[in-house]
C-alpha positions, -999 to +999 in steps of 0.1 A: +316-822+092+323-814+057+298-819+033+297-808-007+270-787-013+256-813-042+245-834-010+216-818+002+187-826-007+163-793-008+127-798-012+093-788+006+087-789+039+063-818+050+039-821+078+057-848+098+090-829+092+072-794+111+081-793+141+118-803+131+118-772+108+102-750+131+128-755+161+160-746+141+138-720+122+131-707+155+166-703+165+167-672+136+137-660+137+127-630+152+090-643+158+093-677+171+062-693+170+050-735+176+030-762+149-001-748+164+005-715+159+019-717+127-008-736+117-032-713+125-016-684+107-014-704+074-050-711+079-056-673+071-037-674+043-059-673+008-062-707-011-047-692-039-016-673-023+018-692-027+042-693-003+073-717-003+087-731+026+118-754+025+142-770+038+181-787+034+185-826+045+217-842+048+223-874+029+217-892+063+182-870+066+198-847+095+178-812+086+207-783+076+188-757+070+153-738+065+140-713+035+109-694+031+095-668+014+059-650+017+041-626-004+019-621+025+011-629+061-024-637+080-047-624+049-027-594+038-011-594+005+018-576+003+022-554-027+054-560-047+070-572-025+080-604-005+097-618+027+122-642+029+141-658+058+166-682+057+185-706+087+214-727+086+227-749+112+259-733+124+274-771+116+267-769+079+278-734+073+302-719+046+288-751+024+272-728+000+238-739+012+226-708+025+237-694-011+215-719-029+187-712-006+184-676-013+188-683-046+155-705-043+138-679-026+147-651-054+136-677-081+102-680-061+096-640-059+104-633-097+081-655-108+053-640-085+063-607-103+078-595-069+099-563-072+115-560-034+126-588-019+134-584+015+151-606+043+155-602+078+175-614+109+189-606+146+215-580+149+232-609+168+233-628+136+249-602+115+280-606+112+272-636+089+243-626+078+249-587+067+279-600+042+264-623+033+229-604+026+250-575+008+271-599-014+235-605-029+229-573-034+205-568-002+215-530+014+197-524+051+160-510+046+151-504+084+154-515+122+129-531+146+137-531+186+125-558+204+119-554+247+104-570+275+084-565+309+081-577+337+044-566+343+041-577+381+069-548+383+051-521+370+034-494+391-001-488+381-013-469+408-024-437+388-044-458+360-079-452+370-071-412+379-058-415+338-089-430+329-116-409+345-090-381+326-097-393+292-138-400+302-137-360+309-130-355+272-153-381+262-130-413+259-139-446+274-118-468+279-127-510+283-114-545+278-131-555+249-150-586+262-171-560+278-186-547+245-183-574+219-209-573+194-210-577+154-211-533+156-178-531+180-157-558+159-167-538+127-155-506+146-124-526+159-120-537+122-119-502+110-100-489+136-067-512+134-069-507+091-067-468+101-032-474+124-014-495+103-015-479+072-006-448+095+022-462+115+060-457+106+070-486+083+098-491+051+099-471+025+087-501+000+054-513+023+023-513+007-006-540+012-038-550+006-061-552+039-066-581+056-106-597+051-125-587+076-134-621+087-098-634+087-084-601+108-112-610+135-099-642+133-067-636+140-068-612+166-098-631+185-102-665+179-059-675+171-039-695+200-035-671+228-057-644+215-089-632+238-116-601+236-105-601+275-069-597+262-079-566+242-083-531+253-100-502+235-108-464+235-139-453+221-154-420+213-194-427+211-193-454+186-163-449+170-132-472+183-099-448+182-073-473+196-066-507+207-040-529+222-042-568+228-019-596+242-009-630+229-002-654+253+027-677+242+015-706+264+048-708+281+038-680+309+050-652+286+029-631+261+034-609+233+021-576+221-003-579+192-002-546+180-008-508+199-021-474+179-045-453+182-054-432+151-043-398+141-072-377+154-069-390+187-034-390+194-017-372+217-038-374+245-022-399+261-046-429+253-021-455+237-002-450+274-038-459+290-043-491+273-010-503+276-013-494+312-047-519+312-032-545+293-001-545+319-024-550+348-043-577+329-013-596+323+002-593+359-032-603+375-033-633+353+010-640+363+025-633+330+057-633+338+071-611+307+051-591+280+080-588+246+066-563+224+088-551+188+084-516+174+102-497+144+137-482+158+124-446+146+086-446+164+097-422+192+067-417+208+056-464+212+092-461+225+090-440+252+057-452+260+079-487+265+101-472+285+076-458+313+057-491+311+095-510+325+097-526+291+137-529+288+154-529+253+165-562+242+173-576+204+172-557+173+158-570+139+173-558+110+156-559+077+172-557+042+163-554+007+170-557-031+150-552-064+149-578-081+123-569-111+126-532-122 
């Protein structure tokens, strides 16, 4: 099907045109997601925070290809820097669309004053997508794997002996629906601002938090999300770490996030709530759990790997300056 690449049409993505965009998006990208779901994450994006989402239609209005790039995600602005992702239908490839698209996305992150511009993809994808990327002067910033479980599979059987372990030293451990208040979401609040600025991540990551009332938001009241889907481990008053699951709504779920912060580590509390959040999900027949952590956090990783979760994809993430 040759096509010139003067005869697409690239403009904004519509509402009625979603769902279209979405499913070949989705084919790409490493965090497939649905209209509702997508929805609800724009709706904790700031009034005044651009994003640009596009897409490529064929003369006869067949949709070619998707675009988008963020300069932050669910309420946190990123801090000179943006994300970009871009799909093309394997039947209107080596067009120059793709090239046109990126070129889109570049012109929308310099005028935001954006110095990195990243853009990522499947390791299955790259041998398109990494000469591509490095022909526009992109060079590989970092590597996310991706694995699953099968949580009915999972032996649990010394999970309470753990638990009445950590209670010795003064950790308790609970699904959160058991201590909800206005104090413990504050706590919870505090506790997950602490692990992510203190996880592994690029080089280039800096941010501005999340709202408070958007973060509960999104981790209690999104599609999927539930306090009885979140574990925690508290010392007195203080929250020290967390876990929660996503259901997908298609009998699978997702991790949310895992940490627990830097004063409490090592004592074997991020393996305890994992452990409670894998019986949650087989008693409520999840089928499979897919969690994603950075290729170089050793210690989440071997967690995974006592918990049955098996390696599966790997996302690759490059980057270019593009304002010195």
């Amino acid at each position: 099907m040759a096509i010139s690449q003067t005869a697409f049409s690239i403009r904004p993505v519509e509402d009625g045109e979603l769902e279209a965009w979405l499913a070949l998006r989705n084919r790409g990208y490493p965090w497939a997601t649905n209209r509702e779901r997508f929805l609800f994450s724009e709706s904790l994006r700031p009034a005044d925070e651009p994003v640009l989402y596009l897409g490529a239609w064929t003369p006869d209005r067949v949709l070619a290809a998707t675009a988008e790039c963020a300069l932050g995600e669910e309420g946190e602005r990123f801090v000179d820097r943006a994300e970009s992702f871009i799909m093309v239908d394997p039947r209107f490839r080596r067009a120059g669309l793709g090239g046109r698209l990126a070129l889109e996305a570049e012109r929308f992150a310099a005028a935001h004053g954006v110095r990195w511009l990243e853009a990522l993809f499947y390791e299955r994808d790259q041998a398109i997508a990494k000469p591509f990327l490095e022909g526009h002067g992109f060079s590989e910033l970092e590597r996310y794997e991706t694995s699953w479980q099968q949580p009915s599979a999972v032996s649990l059987g010394d999970l309470e002996q753990r638990r009445s372990e950590l209670r010795r030293i003064g950790i308790e451990t609970a699904d959160f629906a058991e201590i909800d208040s206005e104090a413990a979401r504050r706590a919870l609040y505090r506790c997950e601002m602490a692990i992510v600025r203190d996880m592994p991540h690029e080089p280039l990551a800096d941010w501005h938090d999340a709202p408070y009332a958007t973060w509960i938001r999104k981790v209690l009241d999104a599609p999927g999300t539930s306090a009885e889907a979140m574990f925690v481990a508290r010392d007195g008053d203080q929250i020290v770490g967390l876990t929660y699951l996503v259901a997908r709504g298609n009998g699978d779920a997702e991790v949310g996030d895992t940490g627990v912060v830097a004063s409490h580590r090592r004592r074997g509390i991020a393996l305890v709530l994992k452990m409670m959040a894998t019986r949650y999900a087989a008693s409520r027949g999840i089928r499979r759990v897919q969690t994603d952590n950075r290729a170089d956090n050793v210690g989440m990783l071997t967690i995974n790997r006592k918990l049955g979760f098996v390696p599966d994809e790997t996302i690759l993430i490059f980057a270019k300056t593009i304002n010195q």
